[in-house]
C-alpha positions as CSV (number, residue, x, y, z in Angstrom):
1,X,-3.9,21.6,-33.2
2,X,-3.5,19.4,-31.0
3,X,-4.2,20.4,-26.6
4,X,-1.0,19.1,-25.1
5,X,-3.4,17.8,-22.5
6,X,-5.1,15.3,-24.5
7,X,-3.1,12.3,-26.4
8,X,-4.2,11.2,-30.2
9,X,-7.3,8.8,-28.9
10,X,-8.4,11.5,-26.6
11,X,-8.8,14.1,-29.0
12,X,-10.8,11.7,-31.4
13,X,-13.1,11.5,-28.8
14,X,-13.4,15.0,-28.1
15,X,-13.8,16.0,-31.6
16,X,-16.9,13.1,-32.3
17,X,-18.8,14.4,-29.2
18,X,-18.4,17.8,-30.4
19,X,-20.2,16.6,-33.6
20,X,-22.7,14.9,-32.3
21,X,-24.0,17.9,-29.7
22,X,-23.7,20.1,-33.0
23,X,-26.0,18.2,-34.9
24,X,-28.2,16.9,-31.8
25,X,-29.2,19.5,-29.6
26,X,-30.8,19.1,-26.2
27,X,-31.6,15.7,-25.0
28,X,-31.4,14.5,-28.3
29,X,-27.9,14.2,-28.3
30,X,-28.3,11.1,-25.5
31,X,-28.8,8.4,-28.0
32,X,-26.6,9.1,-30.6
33,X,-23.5,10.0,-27.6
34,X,-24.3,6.6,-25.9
35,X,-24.9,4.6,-29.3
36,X,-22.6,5.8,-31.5
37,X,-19.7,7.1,-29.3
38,X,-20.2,5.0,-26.2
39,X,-19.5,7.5,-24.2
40,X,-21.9,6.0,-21.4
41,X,-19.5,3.0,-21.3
42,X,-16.2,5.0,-21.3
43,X,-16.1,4.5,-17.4
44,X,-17.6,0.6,-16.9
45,X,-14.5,-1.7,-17.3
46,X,-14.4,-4.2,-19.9
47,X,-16.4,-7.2,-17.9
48,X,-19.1,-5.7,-17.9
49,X,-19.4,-4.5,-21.2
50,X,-18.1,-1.4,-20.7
51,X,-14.8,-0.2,-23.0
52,X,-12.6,0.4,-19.8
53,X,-11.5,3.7,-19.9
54,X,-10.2,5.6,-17.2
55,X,-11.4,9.3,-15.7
56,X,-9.7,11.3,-18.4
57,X,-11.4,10.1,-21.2
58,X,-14.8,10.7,-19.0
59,X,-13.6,14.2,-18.3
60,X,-13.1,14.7,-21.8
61,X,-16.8,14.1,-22.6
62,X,-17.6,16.3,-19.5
63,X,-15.3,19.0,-20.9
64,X,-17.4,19.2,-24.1
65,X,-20.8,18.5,-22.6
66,X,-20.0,21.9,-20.2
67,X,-19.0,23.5,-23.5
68,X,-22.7,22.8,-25.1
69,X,-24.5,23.6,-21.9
70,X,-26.1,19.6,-22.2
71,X,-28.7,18.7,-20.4
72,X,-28.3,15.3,-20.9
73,X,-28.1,12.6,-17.6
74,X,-24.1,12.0,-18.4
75,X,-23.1,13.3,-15.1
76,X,-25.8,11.4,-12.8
77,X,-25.8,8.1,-14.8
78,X,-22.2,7.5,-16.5
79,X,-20.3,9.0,-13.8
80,X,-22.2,9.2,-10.6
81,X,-24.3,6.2,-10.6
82,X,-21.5,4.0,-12.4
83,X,-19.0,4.9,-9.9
84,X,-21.3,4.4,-6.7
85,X,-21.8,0.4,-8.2
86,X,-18.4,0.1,-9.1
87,X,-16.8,2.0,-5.4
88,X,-19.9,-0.7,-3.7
89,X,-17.7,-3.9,-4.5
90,X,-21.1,-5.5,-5.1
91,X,-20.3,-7.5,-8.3
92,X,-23.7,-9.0,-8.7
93,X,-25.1,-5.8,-8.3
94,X,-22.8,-4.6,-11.1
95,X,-23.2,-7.4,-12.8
96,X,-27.1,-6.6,-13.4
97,X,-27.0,-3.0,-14.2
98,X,-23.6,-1.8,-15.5
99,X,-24.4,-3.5,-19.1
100,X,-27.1,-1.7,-19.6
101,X,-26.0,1.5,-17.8
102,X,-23.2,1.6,-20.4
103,X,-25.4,0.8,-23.2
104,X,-27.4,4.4,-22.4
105,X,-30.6,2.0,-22.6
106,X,-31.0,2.2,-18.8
107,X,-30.5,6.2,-17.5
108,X,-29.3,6.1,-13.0
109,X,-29.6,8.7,-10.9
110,X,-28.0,9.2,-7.2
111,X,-29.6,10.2,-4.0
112,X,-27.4,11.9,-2.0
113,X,-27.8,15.3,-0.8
114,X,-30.4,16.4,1.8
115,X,-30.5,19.8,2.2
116,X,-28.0,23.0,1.3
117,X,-26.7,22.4,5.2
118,X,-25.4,25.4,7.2
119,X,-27.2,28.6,5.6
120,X,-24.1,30.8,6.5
121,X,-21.9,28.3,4.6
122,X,-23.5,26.9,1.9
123,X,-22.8,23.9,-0.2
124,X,-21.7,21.9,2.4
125,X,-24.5,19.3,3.0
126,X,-23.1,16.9,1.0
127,X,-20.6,16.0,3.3
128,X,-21.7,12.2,5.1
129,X,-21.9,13.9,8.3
130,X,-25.5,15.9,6.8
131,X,-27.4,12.7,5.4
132,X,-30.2,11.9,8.0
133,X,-32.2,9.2,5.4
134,X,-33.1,6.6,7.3
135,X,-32.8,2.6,6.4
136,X,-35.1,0.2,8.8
137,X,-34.1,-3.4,8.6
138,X,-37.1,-5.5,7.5
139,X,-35.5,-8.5,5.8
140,X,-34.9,-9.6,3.7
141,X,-35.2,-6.1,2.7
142,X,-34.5,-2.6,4.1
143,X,-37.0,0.5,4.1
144,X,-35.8,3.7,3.7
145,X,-37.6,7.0,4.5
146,X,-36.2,10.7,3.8
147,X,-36.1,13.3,0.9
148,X,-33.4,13.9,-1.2
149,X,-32.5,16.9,-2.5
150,X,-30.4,17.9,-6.3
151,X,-30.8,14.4,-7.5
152,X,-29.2,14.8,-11.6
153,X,-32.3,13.9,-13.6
154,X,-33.0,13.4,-17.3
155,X,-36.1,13.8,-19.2
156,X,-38.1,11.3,-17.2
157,X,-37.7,9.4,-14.1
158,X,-34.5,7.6,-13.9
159,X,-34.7,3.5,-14.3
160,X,-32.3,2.8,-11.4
161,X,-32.2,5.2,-8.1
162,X,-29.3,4.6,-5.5
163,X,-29.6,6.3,-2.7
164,X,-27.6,6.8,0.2
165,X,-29.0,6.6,3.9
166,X,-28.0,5.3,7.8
167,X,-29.0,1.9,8.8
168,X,-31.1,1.2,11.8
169,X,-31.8,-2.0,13.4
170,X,-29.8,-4.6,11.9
171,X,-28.0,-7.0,13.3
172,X,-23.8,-7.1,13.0
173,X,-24.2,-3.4,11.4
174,X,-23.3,-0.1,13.9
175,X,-26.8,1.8,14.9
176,X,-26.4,5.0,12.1
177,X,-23.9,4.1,10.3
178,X,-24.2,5.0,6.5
179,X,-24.9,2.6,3.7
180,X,-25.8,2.5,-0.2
181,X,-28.7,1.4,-1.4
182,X,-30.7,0.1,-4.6
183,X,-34.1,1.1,-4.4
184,X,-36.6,-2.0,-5.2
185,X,-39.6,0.1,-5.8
186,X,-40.5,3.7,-7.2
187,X,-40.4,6.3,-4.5
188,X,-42.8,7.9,-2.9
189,X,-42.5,10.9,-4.8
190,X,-40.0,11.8,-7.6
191,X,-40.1,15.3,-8.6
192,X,-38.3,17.9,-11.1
193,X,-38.0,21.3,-9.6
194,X,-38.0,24.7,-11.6
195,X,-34.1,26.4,-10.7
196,X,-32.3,29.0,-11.8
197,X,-30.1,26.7,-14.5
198,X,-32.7,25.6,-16.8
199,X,-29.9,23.4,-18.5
200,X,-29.5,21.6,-15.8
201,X,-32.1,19.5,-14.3
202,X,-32.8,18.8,-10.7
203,X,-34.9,16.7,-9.1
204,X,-36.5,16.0,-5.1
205,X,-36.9,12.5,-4.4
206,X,-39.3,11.1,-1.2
207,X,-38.8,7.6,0.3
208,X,-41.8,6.9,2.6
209,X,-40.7,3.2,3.6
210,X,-39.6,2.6,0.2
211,X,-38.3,-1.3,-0.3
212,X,-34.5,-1.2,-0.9
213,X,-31.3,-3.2,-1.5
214,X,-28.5,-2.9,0.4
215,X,-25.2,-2.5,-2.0
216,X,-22.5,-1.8,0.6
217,X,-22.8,-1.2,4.4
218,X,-19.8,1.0,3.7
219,X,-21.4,3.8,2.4
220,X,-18.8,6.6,3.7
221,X,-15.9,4.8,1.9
222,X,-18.2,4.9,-1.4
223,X,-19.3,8.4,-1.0
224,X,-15.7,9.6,-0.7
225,X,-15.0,7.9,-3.9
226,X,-17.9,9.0,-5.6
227,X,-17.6,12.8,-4.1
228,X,-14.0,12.6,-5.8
229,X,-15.2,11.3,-9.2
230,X,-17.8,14.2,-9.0
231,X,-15.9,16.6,-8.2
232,X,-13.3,15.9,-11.1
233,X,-16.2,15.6,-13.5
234,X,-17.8,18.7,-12.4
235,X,-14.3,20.5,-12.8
236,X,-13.9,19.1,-16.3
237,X,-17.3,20.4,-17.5
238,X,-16.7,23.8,-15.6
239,X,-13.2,23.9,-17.3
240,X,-15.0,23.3,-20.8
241,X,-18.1,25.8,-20.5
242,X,-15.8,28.6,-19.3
243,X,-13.2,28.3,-22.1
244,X,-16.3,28.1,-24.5
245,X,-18.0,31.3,-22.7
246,X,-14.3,33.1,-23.5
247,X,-14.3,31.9,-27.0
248,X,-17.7,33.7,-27.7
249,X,-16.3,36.8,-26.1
250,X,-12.7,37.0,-27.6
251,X,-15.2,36.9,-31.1
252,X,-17.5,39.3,-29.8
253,X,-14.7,41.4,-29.1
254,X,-13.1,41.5,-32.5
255,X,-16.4,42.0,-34.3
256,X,-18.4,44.8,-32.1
257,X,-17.5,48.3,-33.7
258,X,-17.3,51.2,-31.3
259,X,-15.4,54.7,-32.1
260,X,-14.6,52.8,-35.4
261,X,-12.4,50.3,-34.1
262,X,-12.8,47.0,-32.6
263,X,-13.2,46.9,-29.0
264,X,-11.0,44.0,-28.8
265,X,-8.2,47.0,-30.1
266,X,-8.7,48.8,-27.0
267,X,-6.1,48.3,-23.9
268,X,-8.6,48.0,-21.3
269,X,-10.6,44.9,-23.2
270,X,-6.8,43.6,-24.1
271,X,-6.3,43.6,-20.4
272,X,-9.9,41.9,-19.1
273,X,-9.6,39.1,-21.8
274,X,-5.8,38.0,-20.9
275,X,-7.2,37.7,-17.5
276,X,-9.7,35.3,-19.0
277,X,-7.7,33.8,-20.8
278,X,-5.3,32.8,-17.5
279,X,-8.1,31.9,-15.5
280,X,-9.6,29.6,-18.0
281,X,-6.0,27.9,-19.1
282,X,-5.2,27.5,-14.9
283,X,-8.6,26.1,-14.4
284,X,-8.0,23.7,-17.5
285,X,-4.6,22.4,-16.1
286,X,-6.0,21.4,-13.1
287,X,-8.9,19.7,-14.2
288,X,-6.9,17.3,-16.5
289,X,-4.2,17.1,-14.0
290,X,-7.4,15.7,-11.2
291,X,-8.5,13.5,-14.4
292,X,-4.8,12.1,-15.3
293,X,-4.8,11.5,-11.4
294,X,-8.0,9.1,-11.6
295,X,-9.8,11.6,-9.5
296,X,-6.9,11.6,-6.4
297,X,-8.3,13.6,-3.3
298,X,-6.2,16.5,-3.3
299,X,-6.8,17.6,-6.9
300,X,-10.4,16.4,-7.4
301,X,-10.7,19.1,-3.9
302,X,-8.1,21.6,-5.8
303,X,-10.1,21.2,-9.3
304,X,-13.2,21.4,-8.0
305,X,-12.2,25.2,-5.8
306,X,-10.7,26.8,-8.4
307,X,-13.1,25.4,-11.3
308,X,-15.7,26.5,-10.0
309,X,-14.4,30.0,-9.2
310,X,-12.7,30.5,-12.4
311,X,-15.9,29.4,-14.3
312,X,-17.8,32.3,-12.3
313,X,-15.4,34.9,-12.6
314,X,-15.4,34.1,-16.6
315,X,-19.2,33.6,-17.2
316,X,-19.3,37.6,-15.4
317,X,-17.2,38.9,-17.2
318,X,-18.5,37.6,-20.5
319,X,-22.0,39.4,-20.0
320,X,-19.8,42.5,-19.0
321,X,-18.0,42.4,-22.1
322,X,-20.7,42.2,-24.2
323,X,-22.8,44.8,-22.8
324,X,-26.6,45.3,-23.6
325,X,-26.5,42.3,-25.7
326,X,-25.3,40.2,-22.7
327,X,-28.1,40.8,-20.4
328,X,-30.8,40.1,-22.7
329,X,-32.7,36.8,-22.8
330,X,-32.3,35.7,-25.9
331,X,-28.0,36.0,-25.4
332,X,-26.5,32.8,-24.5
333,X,-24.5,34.6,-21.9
334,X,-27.1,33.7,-18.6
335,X,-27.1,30.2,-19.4
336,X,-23.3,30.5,-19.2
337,X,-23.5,32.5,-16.0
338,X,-26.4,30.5,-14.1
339,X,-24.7,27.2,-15.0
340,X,-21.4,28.6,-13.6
341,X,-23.1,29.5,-10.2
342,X,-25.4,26.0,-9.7
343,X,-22.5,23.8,-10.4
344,X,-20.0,26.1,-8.1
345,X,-22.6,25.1,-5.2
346,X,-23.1,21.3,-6.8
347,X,-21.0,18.1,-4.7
348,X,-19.9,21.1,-1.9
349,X,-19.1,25.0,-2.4
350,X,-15.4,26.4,-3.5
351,X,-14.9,27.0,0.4
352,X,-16.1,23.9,1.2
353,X,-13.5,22.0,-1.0
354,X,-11.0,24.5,0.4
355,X,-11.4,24.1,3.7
356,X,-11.4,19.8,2.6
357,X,-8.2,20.1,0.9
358,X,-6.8,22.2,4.1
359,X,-7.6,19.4,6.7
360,X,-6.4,16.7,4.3
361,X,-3.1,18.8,4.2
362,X,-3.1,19.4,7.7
363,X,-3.1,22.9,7.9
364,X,-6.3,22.8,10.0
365,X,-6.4,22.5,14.1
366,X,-7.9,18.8,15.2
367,X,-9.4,18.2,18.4
């Protein structure tokens, strides 16, 4: 049956990604997804050799990567690093990589965040306001030094870095003002760190003076943009991996035997599922209402707070419901539930997206 979410074309797509992540597990499903499918260059318009697509039909491929647990770099190169060229305005720039980025030949990666920010409100250092990277004018070049933090990484290092960082010394440009940048050489440093989400991969990335390309001396405007696209991504993948992580339980319910019944057939279970089963249809609704939106402020904000929470609350109550089994390491249930609290913190926590959403809305004192 059809979701009433998804038109004909959309559902197509779902159903050959779902394929391919069946038969190619792990990274090995990056080839075939960017060959085959073309899911890389759902996003890249058409003049660049992309197939034009809009956000949905990238959230739909989020919605089953989330469901598989991928580890593959779809979020950091097709979304992230696509959008940043794209939101830059630099059209030789796009022009040189955005072929090839579609193509899945060439894997991106995004420097943005520094550190987690305030320790008492976490999540929230990825707001433009945290990003202390420095760019030194040396022309015809710039110079950037800093560490970034939660960079999305494949395999290997990624082909083309961005980074974001605050421009110092050139002339016409305001002293600190943020700007995007194509790094010209390797970094310093480019590091994958052990974290709790195995699935997901996150790297560190040090620029010691590293030779760099500046791509838009607007770099707030493109963050915004990007942050949006992220967030509506994110909330698509959450959406997908939580209604998965209730399919597994709903089946779990009806087959475990206790008392000789089903404990599906028990009120209490009844209950705790239908709950899950809200949570995971509200959560869905608004991630395809952010996507239909092209990733509008409000909802990518909305999506992203109530994604997140919903795909916590879910991945909990999954290892609850399937008891001893569920907390053993050979259950997929913890990959479930340590992918639903990374990404809750990933591009700014629930609160932080909240509180985003409140200001935009005005319900926040300014001044």
């Amino acid at each position: 049956m059809r979701s009433p979410e998804l038109t004909g074309e959309q559902e197509e797509l779902r159903g050959a990604v779902r394929a391919v992540l069946a038969r190619h597990p792990g990274h090995a499903a990056w080839a075939p997804l960017t060959a085959q499918i073309g899911a890389a260059a759902l996003a890249v318009p058409e003049e660049y050799g992309g197939l034009g697509c809009g956000t949905a039909e990238v959230c739909v491929v989020m919605a089953e990567l989330g469901r598989a647990l991928s580890p593959v770099p779809y979020l950091g190169s097709a979304v992230l690093t696509v959008g940043a060229l794209l939101a830059s305005g630099d059209r030789e720039a796009c022009a040189r990589h955005l072929p090839e980025l579609a193509q899945g030949t060439v894997v991106g990666a995004l420097a943005w965040a520094e550190s987690p920010g305030d320790p008492l409100a976490p999540g929230r250092g990825w707001e433009a306001d945290a990003l202390s990277a420095r760019a030194e004018s040396a022309a015809p070049h710039w110079l950037l030094t800093g560490t970034k933090r939660y960079v999305l990484a494949g395999p290997a290092e990624p082909s083309l870095l961005l980074a974001f960082a605050r421009m110092d010394g050139a002339p016409g440009t305001d002293p600190g003002r943020l700007g995007l940048f194509e790094l010209l050489a390797a970094p310093a440093a480019f590091t994958v760190r052990s974290t709790m989400d195995r699935t997901r991969p996150l790297a560190e990335l040090a620029l010691d003076r590293t030779p760099a390309r500046l791509l838009s001396a607007d770099g707030a405007g493109v963050l915004t943009r990007v942050r949006d696209l992220a967030c509506t991504a994110l909330a698509a993948e959450q959406a997908g991996a939580a209604a998965r992580a209730l399919e597994a339980t709903v089946r779990y319910a009806k087959d475990r035997v206790q008392f000789g019944r089903p404990i599906g057939s028990f009120q209490a279970v009844k209950h705790r599922l239908a709950d899950l089963h809200t949570a995971v249809e509200g959560a869905r609704s608004l991630a395809f209402a952010a996507a239909a939106a092209d990733a509008a402020p409000d909802l990518a904000a909305a999506a992203k707070s109530a994604c997140s929470e919903a795909y916590a609350y879910v991945a909990g109550e999954m290892i609850q419901l399937h008891g001893g089994i569920g907390i053993t390491w050979e259950h997929e249930a913890h990959e479930y539930f340590k992918r639903a609290h990374g990404s809750a913190l990933l591009f700014g926590s629930p609160a932080a997206h909240r509180e985003r959403l409140a200001a935009r809305l005005g319900f926040l004192p300014t001044g």
